[in-house]
ZAMARGU-4260 file (C-alpha; in steps of 0.2 Angstrom, whole numbers, plus 5000, padded with zeros to 4 digits):
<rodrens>
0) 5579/5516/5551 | 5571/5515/5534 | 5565/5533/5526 | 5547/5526/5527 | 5549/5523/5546
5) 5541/5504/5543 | 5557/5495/5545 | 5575/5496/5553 | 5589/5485/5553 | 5600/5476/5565
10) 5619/5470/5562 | 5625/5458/5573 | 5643/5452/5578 | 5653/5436/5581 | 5657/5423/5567
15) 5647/5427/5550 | 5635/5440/5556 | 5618/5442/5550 | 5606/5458/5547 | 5590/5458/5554
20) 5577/5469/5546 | 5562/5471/5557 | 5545/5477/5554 | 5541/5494/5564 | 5529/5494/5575
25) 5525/5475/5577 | 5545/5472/5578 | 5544/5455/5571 | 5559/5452/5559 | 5555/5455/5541
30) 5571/5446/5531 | 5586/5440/5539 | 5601/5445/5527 | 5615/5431/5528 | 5632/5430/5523
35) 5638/5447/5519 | 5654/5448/5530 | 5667/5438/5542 | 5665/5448/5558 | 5654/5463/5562
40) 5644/5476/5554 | 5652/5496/5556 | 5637/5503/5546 | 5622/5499/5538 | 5610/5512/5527
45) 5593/5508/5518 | 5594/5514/5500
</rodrens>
């Protein structure tokens, strides 16, 4: 969850995963973040 409480972010898993940042209430996906790793996400932070 974002500090602002306006977004928060998923990471999928499976074959080049992407994060999905969605817009907080409305939850309608705000960027879709592609590429970063092979597998799966362990962590993900806003800074």
């Amino acid at each position: 969850v974002h500090p602002s409480r306006h977004y928060f972010a998923i990471g999928e898993k499976g074959h080049i995963p992407n994060i999905v940042i969605y817009e907080y209430p409305s939850l309608k996906p705000y960027r879709i973040l592609k590429a970063g790793t092979e597998r799966s996400y362990a962590y993900l932070d806003f800074k």
